[in-house]
MIFIVO-54697 format. One record per residue (C-alpha): x, y, z. Coordinates in steps of 0.02 Angstrom, whole numbers, padded with zeros to 5 digits, always signed. Each point is the difference from the previous one (the first is absolute). Layout:
<rs>
XYZ/...
</rs>
This chain:
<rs>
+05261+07623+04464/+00143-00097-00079/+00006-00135-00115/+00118-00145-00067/-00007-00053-00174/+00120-00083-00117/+00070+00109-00176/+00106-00072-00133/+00040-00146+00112/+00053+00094+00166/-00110+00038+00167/-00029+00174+00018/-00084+00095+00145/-00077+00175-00015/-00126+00125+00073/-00167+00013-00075/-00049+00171-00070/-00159-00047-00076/-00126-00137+00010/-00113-00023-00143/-00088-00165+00029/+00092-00075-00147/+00161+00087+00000/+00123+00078+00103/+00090+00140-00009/+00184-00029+00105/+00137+00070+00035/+00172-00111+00040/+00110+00026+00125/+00112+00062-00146/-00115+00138-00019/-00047-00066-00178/-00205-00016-00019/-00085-00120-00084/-00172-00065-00035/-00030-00163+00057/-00161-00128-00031/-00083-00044+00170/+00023-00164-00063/+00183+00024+00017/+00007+00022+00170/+00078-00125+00112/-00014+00052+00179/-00082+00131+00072/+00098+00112+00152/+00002+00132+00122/+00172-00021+00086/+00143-00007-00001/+00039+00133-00151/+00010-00068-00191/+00210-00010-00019/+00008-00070+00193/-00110-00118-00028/+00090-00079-00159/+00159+00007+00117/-00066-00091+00151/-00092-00136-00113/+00161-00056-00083/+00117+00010+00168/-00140-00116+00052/-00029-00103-00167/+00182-00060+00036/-00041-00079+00155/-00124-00107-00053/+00041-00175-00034/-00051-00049-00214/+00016-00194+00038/-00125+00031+00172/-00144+00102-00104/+00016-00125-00126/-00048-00134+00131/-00139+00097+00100/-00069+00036-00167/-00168-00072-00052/+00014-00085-00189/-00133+00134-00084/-00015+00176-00059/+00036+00116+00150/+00008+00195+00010/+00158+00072+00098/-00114+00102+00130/-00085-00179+00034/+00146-00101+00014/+00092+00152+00114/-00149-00019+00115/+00008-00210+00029/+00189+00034+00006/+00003+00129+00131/-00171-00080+00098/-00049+00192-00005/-00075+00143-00129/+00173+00052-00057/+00060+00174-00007/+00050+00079-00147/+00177-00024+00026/-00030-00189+00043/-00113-00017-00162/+00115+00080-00117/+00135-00111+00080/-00052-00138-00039/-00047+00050-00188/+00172+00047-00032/+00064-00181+00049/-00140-00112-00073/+00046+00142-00181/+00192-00052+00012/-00024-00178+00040/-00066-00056-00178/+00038-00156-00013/-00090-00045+00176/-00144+00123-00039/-00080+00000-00189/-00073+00185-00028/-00200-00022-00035/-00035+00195-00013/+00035+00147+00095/+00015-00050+00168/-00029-00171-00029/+00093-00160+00025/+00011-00203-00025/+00135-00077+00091/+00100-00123-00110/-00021-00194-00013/+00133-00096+00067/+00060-00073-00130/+00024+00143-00100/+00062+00100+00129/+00143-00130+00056/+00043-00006-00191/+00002+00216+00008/+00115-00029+00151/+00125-00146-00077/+00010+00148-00154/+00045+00121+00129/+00121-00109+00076/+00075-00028-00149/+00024+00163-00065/+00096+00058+00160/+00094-00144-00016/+00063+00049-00166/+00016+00184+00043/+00122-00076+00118/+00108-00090-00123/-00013+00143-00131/+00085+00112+00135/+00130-00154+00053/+00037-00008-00181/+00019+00178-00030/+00111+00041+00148/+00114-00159-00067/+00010+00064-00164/+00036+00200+00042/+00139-00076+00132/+00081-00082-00164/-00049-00192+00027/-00112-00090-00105/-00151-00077+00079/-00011-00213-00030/-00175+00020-00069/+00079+00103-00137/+00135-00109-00066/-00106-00089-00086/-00088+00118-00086/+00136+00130-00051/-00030-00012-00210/-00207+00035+00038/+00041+00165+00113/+00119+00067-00117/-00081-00042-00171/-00185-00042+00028/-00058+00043+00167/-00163-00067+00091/-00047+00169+00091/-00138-00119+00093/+00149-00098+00074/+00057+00051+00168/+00172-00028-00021/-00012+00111-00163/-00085+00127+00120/+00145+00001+00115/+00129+00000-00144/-00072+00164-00060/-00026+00092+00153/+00175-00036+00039/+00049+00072-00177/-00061+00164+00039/+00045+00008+00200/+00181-00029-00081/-00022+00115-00142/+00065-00151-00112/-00040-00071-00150/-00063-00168-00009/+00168-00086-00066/+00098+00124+00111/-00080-00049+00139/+00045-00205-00030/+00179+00044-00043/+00007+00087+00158/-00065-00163+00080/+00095-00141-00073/-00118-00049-00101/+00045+00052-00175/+00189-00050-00040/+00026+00137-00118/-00099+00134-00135/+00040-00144-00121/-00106-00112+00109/-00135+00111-00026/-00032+00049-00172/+00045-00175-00051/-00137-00098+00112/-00113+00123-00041/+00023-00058-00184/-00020-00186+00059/-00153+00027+00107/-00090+00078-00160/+00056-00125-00128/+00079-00151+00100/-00107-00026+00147/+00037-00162+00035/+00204+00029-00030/+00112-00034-00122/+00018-00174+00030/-00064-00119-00120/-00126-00132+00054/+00004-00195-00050/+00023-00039-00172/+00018-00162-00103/+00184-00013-00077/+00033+00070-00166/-00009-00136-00157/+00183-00046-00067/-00006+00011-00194/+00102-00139-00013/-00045-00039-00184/+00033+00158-00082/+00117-00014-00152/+00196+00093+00043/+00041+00140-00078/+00169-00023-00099/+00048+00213+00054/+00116+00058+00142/-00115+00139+00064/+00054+00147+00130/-00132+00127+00091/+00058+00185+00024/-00068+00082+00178/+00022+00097+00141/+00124-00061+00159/-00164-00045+00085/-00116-00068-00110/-00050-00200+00063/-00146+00013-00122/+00098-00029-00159/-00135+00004-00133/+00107+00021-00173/+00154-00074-00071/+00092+00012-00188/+00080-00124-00114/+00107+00031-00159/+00021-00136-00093/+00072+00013-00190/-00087-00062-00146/+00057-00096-00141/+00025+00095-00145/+00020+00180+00096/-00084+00075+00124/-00077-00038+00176/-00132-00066+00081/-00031+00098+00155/-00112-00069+00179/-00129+00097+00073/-00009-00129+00157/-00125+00038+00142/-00014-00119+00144/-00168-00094+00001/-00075-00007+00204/-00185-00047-00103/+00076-00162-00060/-00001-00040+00197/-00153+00026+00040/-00201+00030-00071/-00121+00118+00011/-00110-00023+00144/+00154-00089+00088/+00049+00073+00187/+00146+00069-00074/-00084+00089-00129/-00124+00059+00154/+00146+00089+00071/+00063+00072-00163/-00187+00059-00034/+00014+00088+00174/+00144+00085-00007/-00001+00039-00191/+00179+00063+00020/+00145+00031+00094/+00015+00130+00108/+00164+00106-00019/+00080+00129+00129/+00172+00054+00049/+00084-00135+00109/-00162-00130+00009/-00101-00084-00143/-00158-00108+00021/-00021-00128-00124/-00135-00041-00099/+00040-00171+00014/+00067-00128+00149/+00209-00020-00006/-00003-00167-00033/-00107+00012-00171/+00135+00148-00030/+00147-00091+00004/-00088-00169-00091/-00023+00148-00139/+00108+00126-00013/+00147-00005-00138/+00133-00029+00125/+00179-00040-00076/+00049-00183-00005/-00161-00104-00045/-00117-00021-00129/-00172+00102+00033/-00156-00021-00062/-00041+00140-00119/-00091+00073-00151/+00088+00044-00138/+00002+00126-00160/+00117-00035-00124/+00061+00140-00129/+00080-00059-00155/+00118+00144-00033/+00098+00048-00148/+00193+00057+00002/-00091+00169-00041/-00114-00011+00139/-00152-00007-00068/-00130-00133+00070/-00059-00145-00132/-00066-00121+00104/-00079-00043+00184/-00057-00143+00113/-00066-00001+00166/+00049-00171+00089/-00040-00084+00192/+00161-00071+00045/+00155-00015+00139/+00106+00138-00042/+00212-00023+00077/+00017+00149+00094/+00208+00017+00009/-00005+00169+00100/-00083+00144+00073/+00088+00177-00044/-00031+00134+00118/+00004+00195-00056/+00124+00050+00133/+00121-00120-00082/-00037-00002-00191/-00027+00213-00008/+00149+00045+00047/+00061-00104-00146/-00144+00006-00132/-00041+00206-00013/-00043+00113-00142/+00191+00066+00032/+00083-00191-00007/-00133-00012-00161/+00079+00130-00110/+00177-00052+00043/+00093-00097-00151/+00098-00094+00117/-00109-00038+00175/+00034-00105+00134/-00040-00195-00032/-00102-00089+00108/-00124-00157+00026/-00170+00059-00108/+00074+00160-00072/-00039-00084-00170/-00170-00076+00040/-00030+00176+00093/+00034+00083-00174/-00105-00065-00109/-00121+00032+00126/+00014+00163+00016/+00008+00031-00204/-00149-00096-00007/-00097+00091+00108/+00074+00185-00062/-00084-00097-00168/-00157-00048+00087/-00014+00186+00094/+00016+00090-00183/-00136-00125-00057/-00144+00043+00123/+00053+00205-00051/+00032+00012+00205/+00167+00053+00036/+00062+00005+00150/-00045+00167+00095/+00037-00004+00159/+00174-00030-00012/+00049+00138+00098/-00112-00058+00183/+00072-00088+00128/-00071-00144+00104/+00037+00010+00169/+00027-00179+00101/-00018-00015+00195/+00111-00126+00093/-00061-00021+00193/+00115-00065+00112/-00107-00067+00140/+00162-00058+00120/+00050+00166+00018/-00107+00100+00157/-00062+00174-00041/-00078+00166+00093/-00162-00079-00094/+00016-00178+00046/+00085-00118-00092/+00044+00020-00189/+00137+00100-00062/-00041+00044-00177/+00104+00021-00186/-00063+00081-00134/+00109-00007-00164/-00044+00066-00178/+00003-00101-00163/-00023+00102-00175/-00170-00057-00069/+00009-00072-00172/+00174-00094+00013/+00033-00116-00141/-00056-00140+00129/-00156+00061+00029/-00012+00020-00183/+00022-00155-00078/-00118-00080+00175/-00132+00122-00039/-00008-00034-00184/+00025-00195+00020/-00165+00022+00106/-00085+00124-00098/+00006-00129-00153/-00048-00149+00089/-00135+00071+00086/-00074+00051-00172/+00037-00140-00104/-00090-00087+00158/-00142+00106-00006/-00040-00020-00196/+00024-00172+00008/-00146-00019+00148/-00073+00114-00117/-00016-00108-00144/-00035-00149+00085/-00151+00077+00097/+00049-00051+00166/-00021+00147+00094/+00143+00119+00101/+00054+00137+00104/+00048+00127-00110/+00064+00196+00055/-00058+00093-00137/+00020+00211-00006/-00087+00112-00115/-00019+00188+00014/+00134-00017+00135/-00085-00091+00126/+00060-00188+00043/-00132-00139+00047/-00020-00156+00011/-00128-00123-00118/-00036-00169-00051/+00002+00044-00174/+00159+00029-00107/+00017+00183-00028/+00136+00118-00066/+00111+00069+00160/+00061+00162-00087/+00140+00041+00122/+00094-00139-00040/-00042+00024-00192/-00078-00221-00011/-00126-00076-00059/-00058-00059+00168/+00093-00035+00170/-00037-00162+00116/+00121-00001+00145/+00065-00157+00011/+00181+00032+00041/-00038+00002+00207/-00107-00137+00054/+00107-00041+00167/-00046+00174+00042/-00169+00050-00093/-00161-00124-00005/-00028+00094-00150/+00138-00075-00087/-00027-00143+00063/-00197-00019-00073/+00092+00043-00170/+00133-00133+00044/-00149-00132+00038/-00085+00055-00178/+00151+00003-00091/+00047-00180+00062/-00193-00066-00056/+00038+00083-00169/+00193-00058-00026/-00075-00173+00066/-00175-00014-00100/-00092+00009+00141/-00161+00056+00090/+00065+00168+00061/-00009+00047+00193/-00105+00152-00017/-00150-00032-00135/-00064+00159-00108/-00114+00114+00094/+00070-00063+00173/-00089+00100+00148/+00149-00075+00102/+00133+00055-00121/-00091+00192+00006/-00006-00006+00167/+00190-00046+00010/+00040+00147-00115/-00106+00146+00128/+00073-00075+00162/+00178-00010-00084/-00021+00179-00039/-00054+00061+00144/+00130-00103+00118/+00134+00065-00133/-00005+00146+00010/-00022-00004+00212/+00173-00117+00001/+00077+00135-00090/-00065+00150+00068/+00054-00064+00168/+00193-00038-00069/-00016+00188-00045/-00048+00039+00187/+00120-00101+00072/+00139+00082-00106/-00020+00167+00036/+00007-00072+00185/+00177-00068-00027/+00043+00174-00086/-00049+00074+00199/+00084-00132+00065/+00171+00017-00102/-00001+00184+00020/-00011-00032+00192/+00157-00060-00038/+00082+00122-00038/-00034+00145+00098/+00022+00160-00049/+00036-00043-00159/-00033+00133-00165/-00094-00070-00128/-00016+00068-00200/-00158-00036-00095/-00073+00063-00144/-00159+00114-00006/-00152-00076-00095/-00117+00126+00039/-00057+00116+00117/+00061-00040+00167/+00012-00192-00059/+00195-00072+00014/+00058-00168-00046/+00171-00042+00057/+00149-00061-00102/+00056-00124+00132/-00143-00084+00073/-00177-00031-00108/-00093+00139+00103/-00131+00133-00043/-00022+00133+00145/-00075+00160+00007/+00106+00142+00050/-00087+00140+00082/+00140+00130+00006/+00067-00047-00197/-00021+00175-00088/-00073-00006-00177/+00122-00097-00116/-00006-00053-00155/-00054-00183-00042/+00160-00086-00001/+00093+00106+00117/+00139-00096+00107/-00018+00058+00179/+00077-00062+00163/-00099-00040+00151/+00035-00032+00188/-00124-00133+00082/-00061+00089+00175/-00106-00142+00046/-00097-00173-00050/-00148-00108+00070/+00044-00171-00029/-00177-00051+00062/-00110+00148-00120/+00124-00032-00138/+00042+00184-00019/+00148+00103+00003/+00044+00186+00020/+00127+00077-00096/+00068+00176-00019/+00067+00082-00168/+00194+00042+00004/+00047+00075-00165/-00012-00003-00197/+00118-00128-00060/-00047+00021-00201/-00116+00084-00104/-00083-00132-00137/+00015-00006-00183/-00157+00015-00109/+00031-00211-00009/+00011-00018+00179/-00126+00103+00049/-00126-00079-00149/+00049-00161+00084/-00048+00056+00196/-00166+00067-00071/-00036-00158-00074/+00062-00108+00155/-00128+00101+00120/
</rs>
């Protein structure tokens, strides 16, 4: 006797060894023997033998027609060996029987299982939905494999265009198209960026990292929606100064300019002027929407997103030639330089020119400084007195300078000029750190930002303040000592084209300056939650600047191939080079002292995983105990 019975979801025939009422004892036609409840048992047989018969019933299963059983098929509970016998008009054979239990098992969505053996054919309606489902999901096993093939062959699919920033930074595995994008990926053995710069579809590696960036933090795009115009100032008193701002070549955001004007009696009284964007427009106007937004402007080599729209920009910025709304500190300064006196005003300050570092340093350096008889030129005497001052100011917070010995490195991108990479051919130049420029700015700001700060302080109108104790920096609502900087308290105000944080301080400044209700009342929830979003977004913005400059370090080695490259070790196998701002590890550097000068050759670079390969040369330098206290202390 043989039997057919279903195990672990598969039809199994087998001969029976044993017959014990309630159990069986069989053996497969694997030879494996198991013990089977009567119960169990779905059909019953003498011939044809157990593994033929499994054979024969699915050669003939496949000949059977689903849509025709489902048809002939009463609407109630049915048993396979009773349905086999109305189908066939005869007792079935085994063969026939099992036959047809094979199709009406793999045809669930005509057939619902009731039990072993037993069957309900589907409703209609549920069955034609089963079908549209079926329909649909060989439909879009279709398109998957069109899109595939399209995107292996090196041709971007239409129903991808659209969607390029969601399959590379965010994608929707339950999308077909993202389906089809990945499968390609790994038929091609590419990357997902690879495989769209292969296609067209991504200009260049620059393309990449920065919409990545946007798609995170500017969804929408950079573009600024509607806002209502700026407010004119018109009635603000003029300031009777000829003022001039100090910046970089490419700075449009001119935040900060300088008077001198001479006193009667001896002395000077010196301009702190910063240009005044929250005399234009309120809190809670569209324009401080966007501001609130952004927060800041976002800096990178070659590209810069503003924080706010280029019209409000240029109504605000301290651009040569005009009279510009601004706030205003005021020291009263003696021939000695020492400070007796300041004021804080809201007025039009004369802006009579904007000096530029590439044209002022070579002219105004610690060198031209110490020389009895300099060079003459416009501002070298207003630039002076500047510069004393703030060597006076520097001594007073007990913060010399320290760091006079770094270099900042600044990136020019050229994005006429066609590259390996795509377009973007990029500079990088250095510029000694601490510069008596950057002195007498950073000090100008320094003092204004405190003297700001305290005078919120006192009037308990609350600000922004960075404070630092115990070495770490943060940011409060409450005035608190900043020990870095060796003040009192710190509100930055100097930036608010660039920062909404200055400009909140701006806004409470103003309300204070004018005796009025300030912007941002004590214990504002809104002006907290400015402060943790500012933070946040902040640091993002700038971490991302960092990113995207060690990209143009890839991109301007790619330059120039080949090229040797010295550095200086910080520890370990950790390098940063003397020409570009870049850290890389150095797998073949031999132990070397901290501060060792070694040369490098640059074997390859992945403009698209931001990493590069380099391999150690030779020993250029052994350090001295200063340089290598300094390396240990820069790692």
């Amino acid at each position: 006797m043989f039997v057919l019975f279903e195990e672990d979801g598969a039809f199994k025939a087998g001969t029976v060894l044993a017959d014990n009422d309630s159990s069986l004892q069989v053996e497969t036609s694997h030879g494996k023997r198991v013990k089977l409840k009567s119960s169990h048992v779905l059909l019953q047989f003498r011939e044809p033998a157990p593994g033929e018969l499994l054979e024969r019933a699915a050669a003939d299963a496949e000949e059977l027609d689903t849509g025709f059983l489902w048809e002939v098929c009463g609407d109630g509970e049915f048993g396979f060996q009773d349905f086999a016998t109305e189908y066939h008009g005869h007792t079935p054979n085994a063969v026939e029987a099992a036959a047809v239990l094979l199709r009406l098992h793999s045809a669930p969505i005509y057939f619902h299982r009731k039990g072993r053996g037993r069957f309900r054919k589907a409703p209609a309606e549920i069955l034609q939905a089963a079908l549209a489902g079926l329909e649909k999901k060989r439909q879009q096993a279709e398109a998957i494999e069109r899109m595939r093939s399209e995107l292996v062959a090196g041709r971007l699919p239409a129903e991808l265009a659209g969607m390029l920033p969601q399959l590379l930074y965010r994608p929707d595995r339950n999308r077909i198209e993202t389906k089809a994008f990945e499968a390609a990926c790994v038929d091609a053995g590419l990357s997902a960026p690879r495989l769209l710069l292969k296609c067209g579809a991504l200009a260049s590696s620059y393309d990449f990292h920065y919409h990545r960036f946007l798609f995170e933090y500017f969804e929408d795009g950079v573009a600024f929606p509607p806002f209502e115009p700026p407010h004119d100032p018109a009635e603000l008193p003029r300031a009777d100064v000829a003022a001039f701002s100090i910046d970089d070549a490419t700075t449009t955001e001119i935040d900060d300019a300088f008077s001198v004007t001479p006193r009667e009696g001896g002395g000077w009284r010196i301009g702190i002027h910063i240009a005044a964007p929250a005399l234009g427009f309120a809190r809670g106007s569209s324009l401080d929407a966007i501001a609130r937004r952004r927060l800041s402007t976002v800096y990178m080599p070659g590209n810069k997103i503003t924080m706010l729209p280029d019209a409000v920009v240029e109504a605000f910025t301290l651009a040569a030639g005009r009279d510009c709304p601004a706030v205003s500190l005021y020291l009263d300064v003696t021939a000695a330089l020492a400070i007796v006196g300041h004021e804080s005003r809201v007025e039009r300050v004369p802006i009579v020119a904007n000096l530029r570092h590439h044209d002022i340093e070579p002219l105004f350096n610690e060198q031209v400084l110490h020389e009895q008889d300099g060079l003459d030129f416009a501002w070298k005497r207003e630039l002076t007195l500047l510069w004393d001052l703030a060597t006076v100011l520097e001594a007073g917070r007990g913060k010399a300078e320290s760091n006079q010995n770094q270099v900042d490195f600044n990136f020019y991108v050229d994005w006429q000029t066609e590259t390996a990479d795509g377009a973007g051919y990029v500079t990088i130049t250095q510029r000694r750190r601490g510069s008596p420029l950057d002195k007498l700015v950073a000090e100008m700001m320094i003092l204004a930002n405190a003297t700001w700060g305290k005078l919120l302080d006192e009037a308990g109108v609350p600000g922004l303040y960075r404070a630092q104790s115990g070495g770490k920096v943060r940011m409060t609502t409450v005035a608190a000592p900043h020990d870095g900087l060796g003040v009192d308290c710190y509100a930055w105000s100097s930036s608010p084209l660039r920062r909404y944080v200055d400009m909140i301080n701006q806004w409470q400044i103003i309300s204070v300056l004018r005796h009025e209700p300030p912007a941002f009342a004590p214990k504002s929830a809104d002006l907290m939650a400015a402060l943790r979003d500012f933070e946040l977004t902040y640091a993002a913005y700038a971490d991302f600047q960092r990113q995207m400059e060690r990209y143009w370090c890839l991109r301007w080695l790619r330059q120039q191939p080949g090229i040797a490259v010295d550095g200086k070790v910080l520890r370990d196998n950790l390098v940063r080079l003397e020409t570009i701002p870049l850290l890389l590890k150095v797998p073949s550097l031999p132990v070397q002292l901290p501060g060792s000068r070694v040369r490098l050759t640059i074997e390859d670079s992945d403009v698209l995983d931001v990493d590069v390969r380099a391999r150690y040369v030779e020993t250029l330098a052994e350090p001295t105990p200063e340089e290598a206290a300094d390396a240990a202390l820069e790692s």
